[in-house]
N, C-alpha and C positions, 0 to 999 in steps of 0.2 A: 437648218442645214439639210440639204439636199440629199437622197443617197449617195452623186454622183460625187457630191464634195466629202462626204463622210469617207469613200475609198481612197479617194486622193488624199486624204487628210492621212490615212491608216501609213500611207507606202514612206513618207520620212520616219514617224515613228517605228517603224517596224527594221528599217534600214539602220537606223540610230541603235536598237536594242543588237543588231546581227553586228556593226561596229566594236561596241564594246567588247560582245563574245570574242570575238577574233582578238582583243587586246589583252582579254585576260587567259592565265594560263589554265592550262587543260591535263589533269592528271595523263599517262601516257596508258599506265594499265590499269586494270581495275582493283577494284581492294580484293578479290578472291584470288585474282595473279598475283597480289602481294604476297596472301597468307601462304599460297603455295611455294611461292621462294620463302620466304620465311620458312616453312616446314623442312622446305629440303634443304636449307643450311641450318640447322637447327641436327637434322636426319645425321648431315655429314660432320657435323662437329662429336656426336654422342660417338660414332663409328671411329673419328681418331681420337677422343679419349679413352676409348679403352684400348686402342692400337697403341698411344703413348703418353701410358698414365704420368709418367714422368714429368710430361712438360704440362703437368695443372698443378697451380700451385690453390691450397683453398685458404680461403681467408675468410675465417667469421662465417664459414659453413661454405663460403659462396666460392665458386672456381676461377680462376683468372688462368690466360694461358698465355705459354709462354713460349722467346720466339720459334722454336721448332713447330710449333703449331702454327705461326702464319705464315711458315716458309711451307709446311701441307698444306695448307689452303691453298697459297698462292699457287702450285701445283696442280691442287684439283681443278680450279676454275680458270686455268693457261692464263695466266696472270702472267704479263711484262711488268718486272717491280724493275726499279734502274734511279737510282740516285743521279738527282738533277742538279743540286746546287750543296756546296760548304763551306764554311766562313770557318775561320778561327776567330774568335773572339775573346778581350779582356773586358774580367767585372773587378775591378779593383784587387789590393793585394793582399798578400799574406805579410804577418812583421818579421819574415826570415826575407822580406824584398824579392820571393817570387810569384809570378803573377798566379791569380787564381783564372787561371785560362779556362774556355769551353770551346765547344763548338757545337753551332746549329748545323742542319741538316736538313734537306727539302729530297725526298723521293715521289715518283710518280709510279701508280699501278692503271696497267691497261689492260681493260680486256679486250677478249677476240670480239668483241662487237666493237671496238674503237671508245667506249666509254675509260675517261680514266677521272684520276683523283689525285692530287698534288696534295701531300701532307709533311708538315714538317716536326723537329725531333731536337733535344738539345741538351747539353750535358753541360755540368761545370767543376772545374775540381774540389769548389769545396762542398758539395756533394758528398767526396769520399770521405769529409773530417767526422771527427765524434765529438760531444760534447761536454762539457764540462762534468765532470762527477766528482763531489766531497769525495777527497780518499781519506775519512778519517771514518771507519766504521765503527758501528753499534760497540760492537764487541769481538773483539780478535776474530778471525774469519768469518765474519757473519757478511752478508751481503748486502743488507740495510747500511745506510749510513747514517752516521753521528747528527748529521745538518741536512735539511730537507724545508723546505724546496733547494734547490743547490744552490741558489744567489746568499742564500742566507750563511752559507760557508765563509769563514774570514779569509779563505784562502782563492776568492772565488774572482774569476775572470772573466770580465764580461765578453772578448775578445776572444777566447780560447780558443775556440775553434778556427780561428783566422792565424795562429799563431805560427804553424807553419805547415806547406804543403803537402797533405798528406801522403802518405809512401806507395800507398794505392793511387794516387792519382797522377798516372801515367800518360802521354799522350795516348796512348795504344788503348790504355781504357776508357778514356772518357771518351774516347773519339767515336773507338765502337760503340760505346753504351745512344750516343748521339744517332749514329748508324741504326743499332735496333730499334730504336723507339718511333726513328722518322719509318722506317722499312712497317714495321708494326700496324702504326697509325693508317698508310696509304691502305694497306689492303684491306686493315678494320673495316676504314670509308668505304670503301670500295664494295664490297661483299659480305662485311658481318656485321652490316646496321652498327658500325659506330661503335663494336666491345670493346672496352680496355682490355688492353694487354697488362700481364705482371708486370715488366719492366717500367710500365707506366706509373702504375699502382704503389709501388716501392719507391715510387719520388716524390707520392702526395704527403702533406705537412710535413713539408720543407719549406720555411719562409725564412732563407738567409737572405742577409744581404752584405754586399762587400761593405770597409771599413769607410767611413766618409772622407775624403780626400781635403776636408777644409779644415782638419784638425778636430773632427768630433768623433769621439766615442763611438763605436761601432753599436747599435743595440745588442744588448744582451735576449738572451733564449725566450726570457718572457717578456722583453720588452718590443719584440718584433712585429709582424701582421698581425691582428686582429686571430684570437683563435675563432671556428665557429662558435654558438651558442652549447655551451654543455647540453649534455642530456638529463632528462628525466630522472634517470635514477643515481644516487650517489654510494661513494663505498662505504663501508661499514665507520669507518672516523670521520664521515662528515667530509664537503667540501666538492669541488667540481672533479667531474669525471671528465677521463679524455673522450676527443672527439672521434666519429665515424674512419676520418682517414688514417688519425695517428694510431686506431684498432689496426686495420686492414698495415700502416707498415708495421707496428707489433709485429703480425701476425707472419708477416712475409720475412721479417728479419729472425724472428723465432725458429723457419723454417729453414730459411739460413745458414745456420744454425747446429741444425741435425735435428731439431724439436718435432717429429712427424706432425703430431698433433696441436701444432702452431704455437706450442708450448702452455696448453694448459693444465697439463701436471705439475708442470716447473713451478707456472705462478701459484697453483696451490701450495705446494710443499715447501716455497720458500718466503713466500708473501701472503697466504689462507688466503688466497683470491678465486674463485671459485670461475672467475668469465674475465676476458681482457676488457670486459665494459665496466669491470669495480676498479680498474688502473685509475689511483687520484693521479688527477694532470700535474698537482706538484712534484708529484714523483716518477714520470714518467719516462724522462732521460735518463735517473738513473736507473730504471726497471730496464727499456734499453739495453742499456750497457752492461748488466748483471747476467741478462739472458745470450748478448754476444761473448761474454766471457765463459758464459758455461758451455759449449759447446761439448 
C-alpha cells in the first residue's frame, strides 16, 4: 500500500471513531466541579443544622433531615418546588368495610438554570395501623409479653392491623404525609445528591399488603415480603436480629416518642439491650409497641 492509499485509508477510520464520540455522552463538568458542589452543599447543610437542630432527627448515629430542612434548601438554591400531579388511590380494605385509601404525589423542583427533577411520594392508611401485640404479659405490668413471637399468641390475628381504619389516618394526614415525602424527594434529586429524608426513612420495613379480595387470608407480620438477610451478630438468647431499616424505624419511632436518645436507655432498662442491633426480630413489633407506649 501506497502512502497515498494509507491517508486515504486513515480519513474513514478516523471519521467512524469522531461518529461514535458524538453519540456517546459526555460528562458536562468535571470531577473537581463536582467535588466542589459537593463541598458547598455539604458547607450549607452543617450551617442549617446547627440553625435548626430541630429538624435532624439521628438514627443509629446517623442524621436524616427532616422537612423544614428541604423547605431551607429549596430556599437557598431559588428552587421552584410545585406539585404536578395526585391521584387518590385504593389498595384494598379494612374489615370495618372502609377503604384503606392513599395517595400518590408527583412534585417538580426547578432551578434558576431551568434544570428540574420530577419525583414522586405516597402514603396509605394503613401505614397509620399497629400491630398485633400478645396483651397477656409476663407478669402484671411488666412489658415483656407472655407469648412471643406474637403469632404464637392463641389470641393472635393474622389481619389485625387491617381490622379497622386507624383514627390517625385522616384524609388530611395521609394526604400531607404523601405531599412531604413527594416535595422532599424532588429537591433531594435535585440538589442533595439523592439524601433521604426522615419522612422517608420512617416508611422503610413496612411490607403490608391489603387483604386478598378472592377470599384469602391477608398475610400475617411474618408471613409477608421477604425480611432482608439478618445480621452478623445475634442477641444474647440466640436467633435472628432485626434488620438495618426496622433499626433506623426503631429509632425514628423511639424518637417519636420523646426518647432523645432513640431510646437506648429504655431498651436497656427494660429489655438489658445494650444497641437496637440486639432487637430479636421475633420480638420486634412488640419492642415497637412497648416503646410507643412509654412516651
Amino acid at each position: 500500500m501506497t502512502a497515498a492509499d494509507q491517508s486515504t485509508a486513515l480519513v474513514p477510520a478516523a471519521a467512524a471513531a469522531l461518529s461514535v464520540m458524538a453519540d456517546s455522552p459526555l460528562p458536562l463538568f468535571t470531577g473537581a466541579q463536582m467535588a466542589d458542589a459537593l463541598t458547598a452543599y455539604r458547607e450549607l447543610q452543617h450551617t442549617l443544622d446547627r440553625s435548626m437542630p430541630e429538624q435532624i432527627m439521628l438514627l443509629d448515629g446517623k442524621p436524616f433531615r427532616k422537612k423544614g430542612y428541604w423547605r431551607a434548601i429549596a430556599v437557598a438554591f431559588g428552587l421552584r418546588v410545585e406539585p404536578i400531579a395526585e391521584r387518590r388511590e385504593i389498595a384494598g380494605a379494612f374489615a370495618d368495610g372502609r377503604e384503606n385509601f392513599g395517595y400518590v404525589v408527583d412534585y417538580k423542583a426547578t432551578a434558576p438554570n431551568g434544570r428540574s427533577v420530577t419525583s414522586d411520594g405516597s402514603c396509605f392508611a394503613v401505614e397509620k395501623a399497629r400491630r398485633f401485640k400478645c396483651p397477656h404479659p409476663e407478669k402484671p405490668g411488666a412489658t415483656r409479653t407472655l407469648h412471643f413471637p406474637h403469632h404464637t399468641c392463641p389470641e393472635f390475628d393474622s389481619e389485625f392491623q387491617w381490622r379497622v381504619l386507624p383514627s390517625d389516618a385522616t384524609e388530611h394526614n395521609v394526604r400531607g404525609h404523601a405531599h412531604t415525602r413527594a416535595f422532599n424527594r424532588a429537591v433531594s434529586n435535585l440538589v442533595g445528591f439523592g439524601e433521604v429524608s426522615a419522612e422517608e426513612v420512617m416508611r422503610e420495613g413496612a411490607h403490608d399488603q391489603p387483604p386478598s379480595t378472592a377470599g384469602t387470608p391477608a398475610p400475617g407480620p411474618k408471613e409477608q415480603t421477604a425480611p432482608p438477610p439478618p445480621r452478623t451478630t445475634t442477641p444474647a438468647n440466640g436467633g435472628a436480629v432485626i434488620s438495618e431499616p426496622q433499626a433506623k424505624r426503631f429509632w425514628a419511632i423511639a424518637k417519636g416518642a420523646g426518647h432523645q436518645d432513640g431510646g437506648k436507655a429504655w431498651l436497656k432498662d427494660t429489655y438489658g439491650l445494650t444497641s437496637d442491633r440486639e432487637i430479636p426480630r421475633a420480638r420486634y413489633e412488640e419492642i415497637v409497641s412497648a416503646v410507643q407506649a412509654h412516651a
